[in-house]
C-alpha positions as CSV (number, residue, x, y, z in Angstrom):
1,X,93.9,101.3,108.7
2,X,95.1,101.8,112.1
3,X,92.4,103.9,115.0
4,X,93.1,107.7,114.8
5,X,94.7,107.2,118.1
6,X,97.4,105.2,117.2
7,X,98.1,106.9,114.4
8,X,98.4,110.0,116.2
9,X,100.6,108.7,118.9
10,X,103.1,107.4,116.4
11,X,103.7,111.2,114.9
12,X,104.3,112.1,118.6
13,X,107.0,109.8,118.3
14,X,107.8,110.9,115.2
15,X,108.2,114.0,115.7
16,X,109.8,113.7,119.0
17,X,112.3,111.6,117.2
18,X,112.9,114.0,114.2
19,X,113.6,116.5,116.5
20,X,116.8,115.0,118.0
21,X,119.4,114.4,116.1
22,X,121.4,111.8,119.0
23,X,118.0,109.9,118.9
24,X,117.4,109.3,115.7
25,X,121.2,109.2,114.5
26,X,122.4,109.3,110.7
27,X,119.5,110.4,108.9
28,X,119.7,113.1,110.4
29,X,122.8,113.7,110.7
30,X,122.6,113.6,106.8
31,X,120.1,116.7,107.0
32,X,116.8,114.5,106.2
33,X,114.6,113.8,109.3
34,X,112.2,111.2,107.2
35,X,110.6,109.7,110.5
36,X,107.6,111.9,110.1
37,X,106.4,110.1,107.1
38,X,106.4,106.7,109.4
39,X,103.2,107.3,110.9
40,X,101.7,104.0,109.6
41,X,102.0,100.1,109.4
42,X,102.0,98.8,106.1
43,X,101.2,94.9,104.8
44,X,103.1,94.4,101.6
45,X,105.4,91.8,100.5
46,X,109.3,93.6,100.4
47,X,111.1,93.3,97.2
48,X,114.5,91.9,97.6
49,X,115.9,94.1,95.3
50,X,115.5,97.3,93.1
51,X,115.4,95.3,89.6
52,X,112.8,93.5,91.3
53,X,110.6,96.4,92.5
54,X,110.7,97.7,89.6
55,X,109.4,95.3,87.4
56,X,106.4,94.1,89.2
57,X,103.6,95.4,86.8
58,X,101.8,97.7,89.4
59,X,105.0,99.9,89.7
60,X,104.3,102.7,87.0
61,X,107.0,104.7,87.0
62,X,110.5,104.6,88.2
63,X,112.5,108.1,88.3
64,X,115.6,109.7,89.8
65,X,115.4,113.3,90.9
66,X,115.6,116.1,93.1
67,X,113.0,117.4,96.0
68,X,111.7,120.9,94.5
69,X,108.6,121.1,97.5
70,X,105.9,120.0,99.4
71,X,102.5,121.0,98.7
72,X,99.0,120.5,100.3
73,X,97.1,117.8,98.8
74,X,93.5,117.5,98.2
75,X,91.2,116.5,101.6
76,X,89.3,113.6,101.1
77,X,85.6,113.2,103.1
78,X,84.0,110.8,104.5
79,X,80.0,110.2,106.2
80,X,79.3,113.4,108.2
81,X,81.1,113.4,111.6
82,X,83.8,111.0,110.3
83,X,87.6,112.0,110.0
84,X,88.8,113.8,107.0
85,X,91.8,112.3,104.7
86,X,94.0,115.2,103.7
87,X,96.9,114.1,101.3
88,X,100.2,116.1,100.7
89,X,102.2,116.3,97.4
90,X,105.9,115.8,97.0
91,X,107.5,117.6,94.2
92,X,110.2,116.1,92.5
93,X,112.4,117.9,89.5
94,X,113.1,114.7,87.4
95,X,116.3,113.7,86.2
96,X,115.7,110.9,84.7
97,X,112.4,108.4,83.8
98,X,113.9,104.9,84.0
99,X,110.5,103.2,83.8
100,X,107.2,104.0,82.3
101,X,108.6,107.3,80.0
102,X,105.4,106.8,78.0
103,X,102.7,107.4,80.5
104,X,100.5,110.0,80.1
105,X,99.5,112.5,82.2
106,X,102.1,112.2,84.7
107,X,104.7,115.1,84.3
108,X,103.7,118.6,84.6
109,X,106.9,120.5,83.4
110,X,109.3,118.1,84.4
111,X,108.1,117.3,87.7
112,X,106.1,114.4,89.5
113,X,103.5,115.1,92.0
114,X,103.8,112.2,94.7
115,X,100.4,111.7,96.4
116,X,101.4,110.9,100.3
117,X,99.5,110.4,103.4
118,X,99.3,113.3,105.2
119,X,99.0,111.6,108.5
120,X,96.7,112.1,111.8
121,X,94.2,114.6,112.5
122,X,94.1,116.4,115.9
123,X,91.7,115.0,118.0
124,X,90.5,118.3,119.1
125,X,88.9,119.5,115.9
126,X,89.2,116.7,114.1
127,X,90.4,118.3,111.4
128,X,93.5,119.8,111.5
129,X,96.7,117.9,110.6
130,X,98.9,116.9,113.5
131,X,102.0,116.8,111.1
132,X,103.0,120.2,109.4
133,X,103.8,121.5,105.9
134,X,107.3,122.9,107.4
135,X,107.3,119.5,109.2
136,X,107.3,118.2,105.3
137,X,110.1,119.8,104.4
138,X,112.1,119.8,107.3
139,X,112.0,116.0,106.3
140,X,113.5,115.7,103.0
141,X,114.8,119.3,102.4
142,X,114.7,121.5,98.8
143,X,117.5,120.0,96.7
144,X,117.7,116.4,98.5
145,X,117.9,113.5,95.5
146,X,115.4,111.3,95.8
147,X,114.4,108.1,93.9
148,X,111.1,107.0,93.1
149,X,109.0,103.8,92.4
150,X,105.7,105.0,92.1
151,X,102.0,103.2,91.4
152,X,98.6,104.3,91.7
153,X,97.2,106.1,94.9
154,X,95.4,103.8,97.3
155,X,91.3,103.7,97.2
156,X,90.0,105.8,100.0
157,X,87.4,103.8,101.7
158,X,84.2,105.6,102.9
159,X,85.0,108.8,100.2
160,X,81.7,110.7,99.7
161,X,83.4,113.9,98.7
162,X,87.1,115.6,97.7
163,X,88.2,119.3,98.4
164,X,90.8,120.3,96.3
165,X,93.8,122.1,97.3
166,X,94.6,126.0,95.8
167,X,97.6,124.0,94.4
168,X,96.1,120.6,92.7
169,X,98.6,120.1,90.1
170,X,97.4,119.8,86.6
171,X,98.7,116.2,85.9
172,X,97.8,112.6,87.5
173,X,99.4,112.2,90.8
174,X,101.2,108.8,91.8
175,X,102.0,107.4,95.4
176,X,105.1,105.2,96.1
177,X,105.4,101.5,97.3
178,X,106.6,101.6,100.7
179,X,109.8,100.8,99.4
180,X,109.8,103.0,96.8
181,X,110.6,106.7,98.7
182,X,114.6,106.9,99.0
183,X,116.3,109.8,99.5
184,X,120.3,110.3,99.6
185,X,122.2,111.4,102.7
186,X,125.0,111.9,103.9
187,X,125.9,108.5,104.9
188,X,124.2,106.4,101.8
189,X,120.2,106.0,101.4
190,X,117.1,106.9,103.3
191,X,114.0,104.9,103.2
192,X,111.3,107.4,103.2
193,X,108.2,105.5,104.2
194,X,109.8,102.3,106.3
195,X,112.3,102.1,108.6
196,X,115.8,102.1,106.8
197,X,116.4,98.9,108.6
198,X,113.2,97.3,107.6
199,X,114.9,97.5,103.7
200,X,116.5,94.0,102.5
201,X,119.9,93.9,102.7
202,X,120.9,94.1,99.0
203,X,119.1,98.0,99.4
204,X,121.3,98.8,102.5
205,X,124.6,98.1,100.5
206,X,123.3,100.5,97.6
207,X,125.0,104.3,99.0
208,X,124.0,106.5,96.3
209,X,121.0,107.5,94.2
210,X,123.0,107.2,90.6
211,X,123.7,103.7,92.1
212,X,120.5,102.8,92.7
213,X,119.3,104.1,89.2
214,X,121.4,101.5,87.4
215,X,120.6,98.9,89.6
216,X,116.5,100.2,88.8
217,X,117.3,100.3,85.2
218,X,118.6,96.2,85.0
């Protein structure tokens, strides 16, 4: 996990970046200003392709939807003194479940709850959230399609204690591979989590989400 600082200085830039449309260029041209969620490195080995993704045995479900909100997530603590690790929820309206239809626990009337990283805490309280809900949803905005190839949220080293959030959904919440956040745009796909550019190239060619649902259903 990166220092506090570096996270923190990356969601400067992240921000900065989400913020102007000439510097950041199609994405948000497209409405979706995703850089937000790019706060942090990640070591993983990139699929070349959807089918593939999807049928690695860790990836539990696979769905095509629709963003409905973002939500606060629950706060995990550490040791006394140590930063906290708040969590925000994406809510996706499903459209369809292409992998893992039988898992239990998962849907709450038709809708996923995607555990993300909330991102760095303000060094002067060391508390408080450097990246805002509106922030959020300024990112992927109420209606965007969005494609999902989710597994199980990441242990949180250090945990000694969890504060729930006044809207903890009811159902078990999933977080997505770092290739598994896409959201459509204007101008084709948006990696969520990763630099669009950082996706293999048989991902780039793919332009909509119903394209990328066949290919995730091979």
């Amino acid at each position: 996990m990166r220092s506090v600082l570096a996270r923190a200085l990356s969601a400067v830039v992240a921000l900065v970046c989400a913020a102007s449309v000439a510097g950041c260029g199609a994405e948000n041209a497209a409405g979706l200003g995703p850089q937000v969620m790019r706060f942090k490195d990640y070591s993983y080995t990139p699929q070349g392709t959807p089918e593939s993704l999807a049928a690695q045995d860790y990836i539990k479900i696979t769905a095509v939807g629709t963003v409905e909100d973002f939500v606060e997530g629950v706060t995990y603590l550490g040791e006394p003194g140590n930063t906290p690790y708040p969590r925000v929820y994406l809510v996706v309206k499903v459209d369809r479940i292409l992998k893992g239809a039988n898992e239990n626990g998962v849907l709450d009337d038709g809708r996923l709850f995607v555990d993300l990283d909330r991102g760095p805490i303000s060094a002067a309280d060391g508390r408080t959230p450097l990246i805002s809900m509106a922030d959020f949803r300024k990112a992927a905005p109420v209606g965007t399609r969005v494609a999902l190839f989710l597994t199980d949220p990441p242990e949180v080293p250090g945990k000694v204690g969890v504060v729930e959030a006044s809207s903890a959904p009811r159902v078990r919440t999933l977080s997505p591979h770092p290739q598994g956040l896409i959201f459509e745009g204007g101008g084709g796909l948006v990696s969520g989590l990763v630099e669009s550019d950082e996706l293999p190239a048989d991902w780039r060619d793919i332009r909509t989400v119903d394209e990328l649902a066949t290919r995730m259903t091979a």
